[in-house]
N, CA, C and O atoms as a GROMACS GRO file, in nm:
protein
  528
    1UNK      N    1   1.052   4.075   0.219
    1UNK     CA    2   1.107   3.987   0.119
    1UNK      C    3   1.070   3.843   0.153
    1UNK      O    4   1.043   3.819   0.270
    2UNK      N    5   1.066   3.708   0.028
    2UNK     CA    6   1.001   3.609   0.080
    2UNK      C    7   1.066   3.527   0.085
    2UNK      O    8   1.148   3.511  -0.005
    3UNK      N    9   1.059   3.443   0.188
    3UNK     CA   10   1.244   3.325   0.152
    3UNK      C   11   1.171   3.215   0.111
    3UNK      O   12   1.087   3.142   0.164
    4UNK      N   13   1.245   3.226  -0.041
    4UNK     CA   14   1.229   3.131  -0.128
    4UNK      C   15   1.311   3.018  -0.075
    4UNK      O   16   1.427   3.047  -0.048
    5UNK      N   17   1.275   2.907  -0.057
    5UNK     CA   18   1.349   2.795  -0.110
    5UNK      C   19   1.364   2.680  -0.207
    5UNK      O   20   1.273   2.666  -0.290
    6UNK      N   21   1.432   2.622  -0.208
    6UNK     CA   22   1.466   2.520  -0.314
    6UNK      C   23   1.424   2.386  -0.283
    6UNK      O   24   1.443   2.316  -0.184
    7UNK      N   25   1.361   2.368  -0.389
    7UNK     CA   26   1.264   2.209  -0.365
    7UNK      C   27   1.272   2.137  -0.511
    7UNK      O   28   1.317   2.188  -0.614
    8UNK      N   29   1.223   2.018  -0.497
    8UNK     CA   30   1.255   1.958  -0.591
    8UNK      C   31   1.100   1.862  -0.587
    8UNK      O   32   1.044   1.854  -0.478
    9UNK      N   33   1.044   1.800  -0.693
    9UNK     CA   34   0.945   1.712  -0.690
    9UNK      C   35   0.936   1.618  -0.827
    9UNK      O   36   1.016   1.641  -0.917
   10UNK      N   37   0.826   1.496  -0.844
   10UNK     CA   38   0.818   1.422  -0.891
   10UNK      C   39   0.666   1.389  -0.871
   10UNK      O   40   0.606   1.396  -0.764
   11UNK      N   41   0.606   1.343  -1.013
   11UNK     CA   42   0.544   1.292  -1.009
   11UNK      C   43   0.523   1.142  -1.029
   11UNK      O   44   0.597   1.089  -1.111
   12UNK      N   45   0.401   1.038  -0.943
   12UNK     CA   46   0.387   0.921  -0.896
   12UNK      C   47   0.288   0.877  -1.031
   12UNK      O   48   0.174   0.919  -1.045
   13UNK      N   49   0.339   0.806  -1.104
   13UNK     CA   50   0.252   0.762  -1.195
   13UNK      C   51   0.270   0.593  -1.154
   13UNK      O   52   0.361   0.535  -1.094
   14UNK      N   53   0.144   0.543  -1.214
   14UNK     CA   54   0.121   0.360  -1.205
   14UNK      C   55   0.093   0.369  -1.339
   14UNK      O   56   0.041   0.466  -1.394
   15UNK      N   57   0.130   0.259  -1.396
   15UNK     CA   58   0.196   0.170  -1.578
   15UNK      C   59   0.124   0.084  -1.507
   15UNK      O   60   0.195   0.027  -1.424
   16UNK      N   61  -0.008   0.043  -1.504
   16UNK     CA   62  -0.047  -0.104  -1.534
   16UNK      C   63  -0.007  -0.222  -1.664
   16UNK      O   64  -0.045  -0.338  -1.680
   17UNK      N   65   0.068  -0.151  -1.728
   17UNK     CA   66   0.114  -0.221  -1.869
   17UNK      C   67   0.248  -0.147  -1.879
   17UNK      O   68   0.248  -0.032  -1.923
   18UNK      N   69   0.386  -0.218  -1.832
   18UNK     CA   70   0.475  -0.125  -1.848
   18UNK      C   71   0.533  -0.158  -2.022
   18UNK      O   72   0.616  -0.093  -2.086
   19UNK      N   73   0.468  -0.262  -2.057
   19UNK     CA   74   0.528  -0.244  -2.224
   19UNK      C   75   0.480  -0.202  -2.308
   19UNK      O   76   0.524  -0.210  -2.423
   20UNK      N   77   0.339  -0.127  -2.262
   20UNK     CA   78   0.262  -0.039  -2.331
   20UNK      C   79   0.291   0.110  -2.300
   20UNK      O   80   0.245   0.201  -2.368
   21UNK      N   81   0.349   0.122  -2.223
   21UNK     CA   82   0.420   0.284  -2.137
   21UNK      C   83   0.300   0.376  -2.109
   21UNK      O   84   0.309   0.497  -2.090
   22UNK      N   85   0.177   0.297  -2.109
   22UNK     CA   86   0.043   0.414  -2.089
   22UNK      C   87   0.060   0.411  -1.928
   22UNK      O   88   0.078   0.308  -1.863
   23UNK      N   89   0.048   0.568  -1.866
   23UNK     CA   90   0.018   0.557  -1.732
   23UNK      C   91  -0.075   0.650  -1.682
   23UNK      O   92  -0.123   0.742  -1.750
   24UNK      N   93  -0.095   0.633  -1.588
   24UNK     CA   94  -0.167   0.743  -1.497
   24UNK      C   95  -0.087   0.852  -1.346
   24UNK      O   96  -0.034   0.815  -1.242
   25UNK      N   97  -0.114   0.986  -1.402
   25UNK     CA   98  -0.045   1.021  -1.270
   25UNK      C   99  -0.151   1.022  -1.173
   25UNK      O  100  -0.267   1.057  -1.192
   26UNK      N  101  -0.091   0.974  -1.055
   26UNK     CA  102  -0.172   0.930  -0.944
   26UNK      C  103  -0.085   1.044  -0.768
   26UNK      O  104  -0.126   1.033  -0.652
   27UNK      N  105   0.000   1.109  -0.803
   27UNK     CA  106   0.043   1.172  -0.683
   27UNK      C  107   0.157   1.253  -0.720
   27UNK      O  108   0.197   1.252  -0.837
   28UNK      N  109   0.232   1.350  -0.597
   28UNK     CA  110   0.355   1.372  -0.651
   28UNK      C  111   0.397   1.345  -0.554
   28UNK      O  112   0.332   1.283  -0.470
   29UNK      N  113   0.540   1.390  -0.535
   29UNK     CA  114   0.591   1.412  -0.395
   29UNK      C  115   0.722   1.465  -0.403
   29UNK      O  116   0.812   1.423  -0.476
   30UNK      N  117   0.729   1.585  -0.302
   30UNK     CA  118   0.772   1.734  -0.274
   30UNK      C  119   0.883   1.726  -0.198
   30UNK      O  120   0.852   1.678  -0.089
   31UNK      N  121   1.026   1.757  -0.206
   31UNK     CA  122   1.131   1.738  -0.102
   31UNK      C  123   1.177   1.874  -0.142
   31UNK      O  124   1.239   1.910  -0.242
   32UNK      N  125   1.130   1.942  -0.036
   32UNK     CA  126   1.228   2.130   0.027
   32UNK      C  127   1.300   2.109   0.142
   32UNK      O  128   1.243   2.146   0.244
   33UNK      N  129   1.412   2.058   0.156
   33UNK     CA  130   1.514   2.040   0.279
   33UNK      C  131   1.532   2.138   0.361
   33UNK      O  132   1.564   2.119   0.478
   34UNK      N  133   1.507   2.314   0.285
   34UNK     CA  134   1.553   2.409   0.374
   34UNK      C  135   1.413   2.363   0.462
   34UNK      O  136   1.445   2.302   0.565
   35UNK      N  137   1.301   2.375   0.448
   35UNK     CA  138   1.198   2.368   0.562
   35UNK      C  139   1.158   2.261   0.626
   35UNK      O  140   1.056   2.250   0.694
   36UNK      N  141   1.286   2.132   0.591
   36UNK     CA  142   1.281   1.991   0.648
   36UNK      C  143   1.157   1.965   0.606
   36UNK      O  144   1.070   1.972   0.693
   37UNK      N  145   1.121   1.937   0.496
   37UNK     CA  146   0.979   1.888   0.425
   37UNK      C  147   0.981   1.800   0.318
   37UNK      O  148   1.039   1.826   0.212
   38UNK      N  149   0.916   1.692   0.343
   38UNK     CA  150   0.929   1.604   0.262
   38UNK      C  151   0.792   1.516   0.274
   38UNK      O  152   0.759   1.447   0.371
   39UNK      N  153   0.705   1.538   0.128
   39UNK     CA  154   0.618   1.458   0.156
   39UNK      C  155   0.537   1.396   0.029
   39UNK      O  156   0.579   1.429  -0.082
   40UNK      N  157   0.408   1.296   0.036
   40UNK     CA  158   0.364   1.272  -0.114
   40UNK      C  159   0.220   1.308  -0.106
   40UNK      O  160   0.161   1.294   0.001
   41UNK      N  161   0.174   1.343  -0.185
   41UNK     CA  162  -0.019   1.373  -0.186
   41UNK      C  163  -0.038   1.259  -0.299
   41UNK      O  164   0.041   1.251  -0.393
   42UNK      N  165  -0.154   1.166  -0.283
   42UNK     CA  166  -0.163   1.037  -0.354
   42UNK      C  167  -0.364   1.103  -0.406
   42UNK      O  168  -0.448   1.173  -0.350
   43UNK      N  169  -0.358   1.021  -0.550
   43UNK     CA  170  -0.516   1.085  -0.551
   43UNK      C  171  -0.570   0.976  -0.650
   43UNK      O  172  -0.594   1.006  -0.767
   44UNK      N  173  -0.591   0.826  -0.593
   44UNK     CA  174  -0.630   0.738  -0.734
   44UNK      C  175  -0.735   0.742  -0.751
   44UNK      O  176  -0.818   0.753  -0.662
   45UNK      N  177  -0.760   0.734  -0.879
   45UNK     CA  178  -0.863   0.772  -0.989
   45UNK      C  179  -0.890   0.620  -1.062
   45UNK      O  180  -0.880   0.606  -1.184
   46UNK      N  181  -0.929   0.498  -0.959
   46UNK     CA  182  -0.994   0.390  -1.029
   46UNK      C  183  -1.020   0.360  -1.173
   46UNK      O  184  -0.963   0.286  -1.254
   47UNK      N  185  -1.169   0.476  -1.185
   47UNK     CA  186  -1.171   0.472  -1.303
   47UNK      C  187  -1.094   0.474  -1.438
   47UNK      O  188  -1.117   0.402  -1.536
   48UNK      N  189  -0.998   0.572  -1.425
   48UNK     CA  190  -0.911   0.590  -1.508
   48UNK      C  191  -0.762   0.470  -1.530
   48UNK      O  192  -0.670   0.469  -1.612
   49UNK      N  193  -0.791   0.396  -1.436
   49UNK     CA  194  -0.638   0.338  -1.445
   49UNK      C  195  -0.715   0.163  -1.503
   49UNK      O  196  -0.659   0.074  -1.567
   50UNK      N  197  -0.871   0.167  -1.444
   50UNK     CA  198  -0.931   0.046  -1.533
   50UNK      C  199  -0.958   0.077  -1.638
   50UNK      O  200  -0.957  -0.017  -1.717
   51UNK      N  201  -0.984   0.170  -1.679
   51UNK     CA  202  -0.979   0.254  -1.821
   51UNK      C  203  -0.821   0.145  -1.866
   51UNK      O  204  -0.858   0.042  -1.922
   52UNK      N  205  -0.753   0.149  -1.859
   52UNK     CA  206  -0.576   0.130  -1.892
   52UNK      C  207  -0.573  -0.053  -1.836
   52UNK      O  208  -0.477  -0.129  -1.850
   53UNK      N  209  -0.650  -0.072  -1.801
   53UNK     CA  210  -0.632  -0.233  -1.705
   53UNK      C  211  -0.719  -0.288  -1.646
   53UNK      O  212  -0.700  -0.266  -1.526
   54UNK      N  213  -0.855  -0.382  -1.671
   54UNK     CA  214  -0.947  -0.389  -1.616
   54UNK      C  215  -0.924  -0.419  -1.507
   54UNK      O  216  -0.987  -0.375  -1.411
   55UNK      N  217  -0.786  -0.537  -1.497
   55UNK     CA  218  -0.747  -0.621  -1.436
   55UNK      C  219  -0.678  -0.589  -1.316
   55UNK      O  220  -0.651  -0.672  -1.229
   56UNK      N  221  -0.655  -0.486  -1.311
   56UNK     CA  222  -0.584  -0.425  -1.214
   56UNK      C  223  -0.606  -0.416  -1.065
   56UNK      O  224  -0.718  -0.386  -1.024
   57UNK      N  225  -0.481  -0.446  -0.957
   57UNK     CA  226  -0.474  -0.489  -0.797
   57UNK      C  227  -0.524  -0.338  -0.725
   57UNK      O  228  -0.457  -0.278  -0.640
   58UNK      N  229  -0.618  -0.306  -0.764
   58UNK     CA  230  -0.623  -0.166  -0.701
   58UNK      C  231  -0.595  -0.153  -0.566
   58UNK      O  232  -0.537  -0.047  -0.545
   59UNK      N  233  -0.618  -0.232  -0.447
   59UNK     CA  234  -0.565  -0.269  -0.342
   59UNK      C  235  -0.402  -0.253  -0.314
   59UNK      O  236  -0.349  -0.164  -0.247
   60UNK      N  237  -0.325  -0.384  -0.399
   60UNK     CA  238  -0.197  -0.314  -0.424
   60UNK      C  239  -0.130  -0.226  -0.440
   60UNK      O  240  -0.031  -0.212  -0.367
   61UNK      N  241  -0.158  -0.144  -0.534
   61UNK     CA  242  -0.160  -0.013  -0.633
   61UNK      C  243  -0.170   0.097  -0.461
   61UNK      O  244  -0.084   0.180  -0.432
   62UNK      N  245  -0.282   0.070  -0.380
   62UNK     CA  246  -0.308   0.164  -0.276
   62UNK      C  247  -0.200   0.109  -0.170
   62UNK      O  248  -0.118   0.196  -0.141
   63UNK      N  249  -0.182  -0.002  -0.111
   63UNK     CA  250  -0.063  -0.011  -0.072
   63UNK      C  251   0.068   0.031  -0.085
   63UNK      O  252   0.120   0.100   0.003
   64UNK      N  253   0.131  -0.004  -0.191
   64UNK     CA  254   0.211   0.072  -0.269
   64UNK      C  255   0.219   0.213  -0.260
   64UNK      O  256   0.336   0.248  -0.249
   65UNK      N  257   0.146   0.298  -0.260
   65UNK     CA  258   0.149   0.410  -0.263
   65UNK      C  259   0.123   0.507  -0.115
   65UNK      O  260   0.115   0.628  -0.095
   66UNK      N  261   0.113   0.374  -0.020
   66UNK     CA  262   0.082   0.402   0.079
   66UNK      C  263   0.202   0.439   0.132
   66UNK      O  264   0.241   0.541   0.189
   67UNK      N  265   0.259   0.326   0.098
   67UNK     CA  266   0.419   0.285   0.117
   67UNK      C  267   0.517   0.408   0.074
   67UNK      O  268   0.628   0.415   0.126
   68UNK      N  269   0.471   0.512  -0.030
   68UNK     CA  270   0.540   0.629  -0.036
   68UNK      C  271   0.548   0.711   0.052
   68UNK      O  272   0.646   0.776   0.089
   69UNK      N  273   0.419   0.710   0.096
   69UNK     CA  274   0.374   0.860   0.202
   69UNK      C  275   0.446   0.792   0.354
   69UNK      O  276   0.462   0.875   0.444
   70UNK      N  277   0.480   0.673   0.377
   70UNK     CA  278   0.478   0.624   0.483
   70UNK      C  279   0.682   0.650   0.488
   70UNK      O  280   0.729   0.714   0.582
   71UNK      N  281   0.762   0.598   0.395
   71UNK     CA  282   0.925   0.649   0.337
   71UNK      C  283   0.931   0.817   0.334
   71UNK      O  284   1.043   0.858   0.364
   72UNK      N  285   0.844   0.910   0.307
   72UNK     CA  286   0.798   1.039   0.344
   72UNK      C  287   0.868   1.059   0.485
   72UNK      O  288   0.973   1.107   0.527
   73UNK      N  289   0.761   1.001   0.535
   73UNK     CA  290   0.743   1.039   0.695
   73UNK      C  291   0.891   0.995   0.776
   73UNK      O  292   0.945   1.048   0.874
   74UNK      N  293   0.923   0.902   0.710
   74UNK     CA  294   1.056   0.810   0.779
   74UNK      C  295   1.009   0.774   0.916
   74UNK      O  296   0.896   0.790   0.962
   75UNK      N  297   1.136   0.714   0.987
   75UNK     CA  298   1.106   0.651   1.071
   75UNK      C  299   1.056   0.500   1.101
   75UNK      O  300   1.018   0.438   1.002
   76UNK      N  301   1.053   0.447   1.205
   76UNK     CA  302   1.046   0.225   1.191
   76UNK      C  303   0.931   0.211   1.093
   76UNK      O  304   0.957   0.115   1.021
   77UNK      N  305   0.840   0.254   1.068
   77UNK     CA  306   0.649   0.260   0.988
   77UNK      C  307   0.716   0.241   0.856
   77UNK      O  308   0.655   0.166   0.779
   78UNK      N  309   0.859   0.306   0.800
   78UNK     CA  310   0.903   0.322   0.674
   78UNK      C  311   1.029   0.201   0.661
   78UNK      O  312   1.106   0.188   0.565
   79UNK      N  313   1.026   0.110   0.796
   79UNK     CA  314   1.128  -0.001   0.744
   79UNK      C  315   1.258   0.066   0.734
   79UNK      O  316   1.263   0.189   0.742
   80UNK      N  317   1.405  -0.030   0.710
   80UNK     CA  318   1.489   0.047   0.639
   80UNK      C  319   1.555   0.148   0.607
   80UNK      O  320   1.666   0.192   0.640
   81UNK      N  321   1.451   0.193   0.518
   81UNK     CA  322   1.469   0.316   0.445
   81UNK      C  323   1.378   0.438   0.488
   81UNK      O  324   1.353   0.534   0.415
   82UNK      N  325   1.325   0.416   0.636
   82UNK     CA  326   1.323   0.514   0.715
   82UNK      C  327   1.411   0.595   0.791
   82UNK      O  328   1.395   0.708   0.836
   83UNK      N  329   1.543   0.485   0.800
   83UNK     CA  330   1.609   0.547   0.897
   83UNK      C  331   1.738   0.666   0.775
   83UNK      O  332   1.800   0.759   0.826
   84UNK      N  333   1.747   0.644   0.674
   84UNK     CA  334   1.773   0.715   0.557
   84UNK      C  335   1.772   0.923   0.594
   84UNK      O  336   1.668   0.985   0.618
   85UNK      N  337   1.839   0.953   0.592
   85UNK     CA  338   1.808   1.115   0.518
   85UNK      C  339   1.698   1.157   0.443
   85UNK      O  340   1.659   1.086   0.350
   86UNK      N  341   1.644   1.258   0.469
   86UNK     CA  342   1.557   1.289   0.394
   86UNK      C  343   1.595   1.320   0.237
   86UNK      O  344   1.543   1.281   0.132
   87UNK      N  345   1.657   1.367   0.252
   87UNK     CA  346   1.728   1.426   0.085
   87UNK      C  347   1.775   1.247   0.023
   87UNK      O  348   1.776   1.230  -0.099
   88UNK      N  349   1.813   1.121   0.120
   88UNK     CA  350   1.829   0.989   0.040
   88UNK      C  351   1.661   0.937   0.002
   88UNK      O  352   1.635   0.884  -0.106
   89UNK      N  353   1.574   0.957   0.091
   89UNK     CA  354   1.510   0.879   0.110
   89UNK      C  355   1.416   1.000  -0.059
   89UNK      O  356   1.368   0.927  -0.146
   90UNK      N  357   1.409   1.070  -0.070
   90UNK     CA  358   1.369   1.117  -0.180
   90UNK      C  359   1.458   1.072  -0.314
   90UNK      O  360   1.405   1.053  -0.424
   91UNK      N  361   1.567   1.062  -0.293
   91UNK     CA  362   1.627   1.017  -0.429
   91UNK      C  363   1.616   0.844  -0.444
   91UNK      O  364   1.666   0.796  -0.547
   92UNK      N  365   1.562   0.763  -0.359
   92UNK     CA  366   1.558   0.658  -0.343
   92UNK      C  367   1.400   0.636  -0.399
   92UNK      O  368   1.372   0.537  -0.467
   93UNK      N  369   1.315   0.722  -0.368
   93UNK     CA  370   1.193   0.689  -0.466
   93UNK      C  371   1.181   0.744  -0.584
   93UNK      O  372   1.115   0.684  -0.668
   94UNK      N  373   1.228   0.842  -0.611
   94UNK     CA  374   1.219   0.875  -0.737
   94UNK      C  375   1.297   0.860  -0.888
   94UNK      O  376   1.286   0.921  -0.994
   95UNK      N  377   1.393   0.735  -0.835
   95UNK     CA  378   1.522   0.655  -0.920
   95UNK      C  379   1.439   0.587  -0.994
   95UNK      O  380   1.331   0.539  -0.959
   96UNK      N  381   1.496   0.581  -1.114
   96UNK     CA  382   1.395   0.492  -1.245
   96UNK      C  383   1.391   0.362  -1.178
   96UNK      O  384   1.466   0.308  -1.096
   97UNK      N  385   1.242   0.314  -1.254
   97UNK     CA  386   1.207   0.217  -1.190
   97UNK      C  387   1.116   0.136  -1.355
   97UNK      O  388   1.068   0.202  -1.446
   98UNK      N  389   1.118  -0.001  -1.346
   98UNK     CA  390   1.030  -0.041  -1.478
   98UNK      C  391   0.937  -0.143  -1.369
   98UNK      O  392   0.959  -0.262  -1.344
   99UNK      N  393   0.843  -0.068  -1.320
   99UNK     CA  394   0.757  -0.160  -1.226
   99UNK      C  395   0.629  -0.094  -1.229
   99UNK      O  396   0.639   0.023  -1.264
  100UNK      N  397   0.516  -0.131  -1.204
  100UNK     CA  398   0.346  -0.055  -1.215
  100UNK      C  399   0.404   0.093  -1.133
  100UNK      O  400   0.392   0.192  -1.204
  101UNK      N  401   0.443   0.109  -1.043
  101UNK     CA  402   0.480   0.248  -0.986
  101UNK      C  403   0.623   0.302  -0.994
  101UNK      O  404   0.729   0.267  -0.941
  102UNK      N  405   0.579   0.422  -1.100
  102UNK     CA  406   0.701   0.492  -1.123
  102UNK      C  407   0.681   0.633  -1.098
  102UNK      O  408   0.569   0.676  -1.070
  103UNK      N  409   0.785   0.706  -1.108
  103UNK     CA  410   0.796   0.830  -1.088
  103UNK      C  411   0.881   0.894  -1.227
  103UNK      O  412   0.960   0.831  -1.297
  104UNK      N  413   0.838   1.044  -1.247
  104UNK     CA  414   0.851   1.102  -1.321
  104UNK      C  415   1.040   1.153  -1.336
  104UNK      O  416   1.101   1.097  -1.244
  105UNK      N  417   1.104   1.212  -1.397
  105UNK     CA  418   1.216   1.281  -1.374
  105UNK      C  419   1.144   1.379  -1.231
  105UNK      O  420   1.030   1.414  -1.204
  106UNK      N  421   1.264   1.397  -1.171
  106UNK     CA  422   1.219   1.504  -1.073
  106UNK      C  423   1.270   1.640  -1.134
  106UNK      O  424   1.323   1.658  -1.243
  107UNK      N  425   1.248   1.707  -1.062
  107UNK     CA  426   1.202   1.908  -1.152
  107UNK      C  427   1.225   1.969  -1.008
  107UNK      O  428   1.191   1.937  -0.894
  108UNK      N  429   1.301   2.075  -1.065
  108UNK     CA  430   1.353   2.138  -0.905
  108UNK      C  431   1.297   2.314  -0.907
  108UNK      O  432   1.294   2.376  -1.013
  109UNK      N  433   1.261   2.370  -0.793
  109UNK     CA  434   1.199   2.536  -0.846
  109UNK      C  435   1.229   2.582  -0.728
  109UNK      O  436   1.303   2.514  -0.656
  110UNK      N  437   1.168   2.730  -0.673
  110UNK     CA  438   1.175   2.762  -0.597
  110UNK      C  439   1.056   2.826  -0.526
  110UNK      O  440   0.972   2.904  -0.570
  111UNK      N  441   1.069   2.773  -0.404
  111UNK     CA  442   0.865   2.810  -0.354
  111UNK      C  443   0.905   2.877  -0.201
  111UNK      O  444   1.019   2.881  -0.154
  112UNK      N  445   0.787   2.927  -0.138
  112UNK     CA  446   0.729   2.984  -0.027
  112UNK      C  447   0.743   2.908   0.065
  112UNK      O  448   0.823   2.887   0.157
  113UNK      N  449   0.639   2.863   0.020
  113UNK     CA  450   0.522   2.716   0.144
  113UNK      C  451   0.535   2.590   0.053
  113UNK      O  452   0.496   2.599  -0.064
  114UNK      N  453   0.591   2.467   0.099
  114UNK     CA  454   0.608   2.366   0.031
  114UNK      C  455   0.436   2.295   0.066
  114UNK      O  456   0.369   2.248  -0.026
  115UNK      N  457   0.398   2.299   0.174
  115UNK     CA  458   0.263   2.272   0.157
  115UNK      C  459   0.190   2.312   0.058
  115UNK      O  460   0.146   2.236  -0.028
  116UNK      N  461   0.169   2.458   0.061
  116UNK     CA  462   0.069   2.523  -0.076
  116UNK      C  463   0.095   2.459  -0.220
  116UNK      O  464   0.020   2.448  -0.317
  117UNK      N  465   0.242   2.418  -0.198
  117UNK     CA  466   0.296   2.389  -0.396
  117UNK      C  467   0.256   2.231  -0.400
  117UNK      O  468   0.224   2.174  -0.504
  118UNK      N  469   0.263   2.167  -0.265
  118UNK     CA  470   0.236   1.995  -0.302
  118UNK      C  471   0.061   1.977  -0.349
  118UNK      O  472   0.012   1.883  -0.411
  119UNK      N  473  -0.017   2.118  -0.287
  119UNK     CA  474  -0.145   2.086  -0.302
  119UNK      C  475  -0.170   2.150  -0.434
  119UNK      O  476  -0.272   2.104  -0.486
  120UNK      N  477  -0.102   2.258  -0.518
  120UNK     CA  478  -0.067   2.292  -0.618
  120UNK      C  479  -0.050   2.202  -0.719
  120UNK      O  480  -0.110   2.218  -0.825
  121UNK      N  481   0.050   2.077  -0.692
  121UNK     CA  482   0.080   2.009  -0.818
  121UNK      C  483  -0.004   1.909  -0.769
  121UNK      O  484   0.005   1.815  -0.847
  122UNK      N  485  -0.078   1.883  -0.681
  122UNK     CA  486  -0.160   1.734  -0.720
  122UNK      C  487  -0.288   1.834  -0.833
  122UNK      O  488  -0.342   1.792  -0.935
  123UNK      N  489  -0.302   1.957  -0.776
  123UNK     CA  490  -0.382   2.011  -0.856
  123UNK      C  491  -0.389   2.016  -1.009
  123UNK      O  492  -0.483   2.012  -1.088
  124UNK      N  493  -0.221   2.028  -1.028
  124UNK     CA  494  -0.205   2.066  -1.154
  124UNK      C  495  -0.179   1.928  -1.254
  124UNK      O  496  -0.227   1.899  -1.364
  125UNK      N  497  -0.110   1.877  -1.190
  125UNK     CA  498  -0.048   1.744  -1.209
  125UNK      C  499  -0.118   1.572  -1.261
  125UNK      O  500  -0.100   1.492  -1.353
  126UNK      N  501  -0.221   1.586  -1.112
  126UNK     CA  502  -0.288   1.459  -1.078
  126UNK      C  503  -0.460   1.480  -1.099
  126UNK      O  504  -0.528   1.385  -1.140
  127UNK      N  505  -0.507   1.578  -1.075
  127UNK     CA  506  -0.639   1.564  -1.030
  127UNK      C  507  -0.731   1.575  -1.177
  127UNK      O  508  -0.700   1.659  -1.262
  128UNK      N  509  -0.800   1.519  -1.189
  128UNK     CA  510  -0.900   1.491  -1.305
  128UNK      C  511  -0.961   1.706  -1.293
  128UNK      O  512  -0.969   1.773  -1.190
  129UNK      N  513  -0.979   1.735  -1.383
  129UNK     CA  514  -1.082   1.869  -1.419
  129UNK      C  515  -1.202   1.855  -1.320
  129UNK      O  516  -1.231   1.951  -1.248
  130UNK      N  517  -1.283   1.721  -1.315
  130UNK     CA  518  -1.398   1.684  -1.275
  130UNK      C  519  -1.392   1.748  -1.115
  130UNK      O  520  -1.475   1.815  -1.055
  131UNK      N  521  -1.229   1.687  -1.063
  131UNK     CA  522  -1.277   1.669  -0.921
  131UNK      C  523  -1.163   1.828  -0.836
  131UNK      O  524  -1.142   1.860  -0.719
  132UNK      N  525  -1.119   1.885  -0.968
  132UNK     CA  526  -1.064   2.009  -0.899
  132UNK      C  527  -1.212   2.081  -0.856
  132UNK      O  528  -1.213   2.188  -0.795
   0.00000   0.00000   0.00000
């Protein structure tokens, strides 16, 4: 029998124009507490987000998102809100936000391997056809 557990995720979209509400998903990120797992897969797609913003800090934008995977990991690297719970430090990024990086509602299921499902939804989620 397979022990399912309970996870929850979100996807990482950037609004280069948040009063235009066009975005791009650019990552998700995966919190399964039973297997103490918590993490983000990031996948920017330049093209597509100057497609939406010529103008755009792509630098920033990668910072920023660096800054997810880094609140992930917890610990001093994550400031603050490293020293947080894992189960806070996930509801702390994925709280509405009206800023270039937002996150989706989060969506809760039940999986195996939280690894296999995070590489799953950047698959399903984030990644252009081109570059699956």
């Amino acid at each position: 029998m397979r022990d399912h557990s309970h996870y929850d995720y979100a996807v990482v979209r950037v609004v280069p124009r948040v009063e235009r509400e066009e975005f791009v998903n650019v990552g998700v990120i995966v919190s399964c507490p039973d297997k103490n797992f918590l993490d983000a897969k990031i996948f920017i797609d330049e093209h597509r987000l100057r497609a939406l913003d010529p103008t755009l800090d792509i630098a920033a934008i990668r910072a920023h998102t660096d800054s997810i995977r880094a609140i992930c990991a917890g610990g001093e690297k994550a400031g603050p809100l490293g020293r947080l719970s894992q189960r806070e430090r996930f509801h702390w990024m994925v709280a509405p936000r009206s800023t270039i990086i937002q996150t989706s509602p989060a969506h809760a299921g039940k999986c195996d391997d939280p690894e296999k499902l995070i590489e799953h939804l950047l698959q399903k989620m984030v990644l252009p056809q081109a570059v699956r």
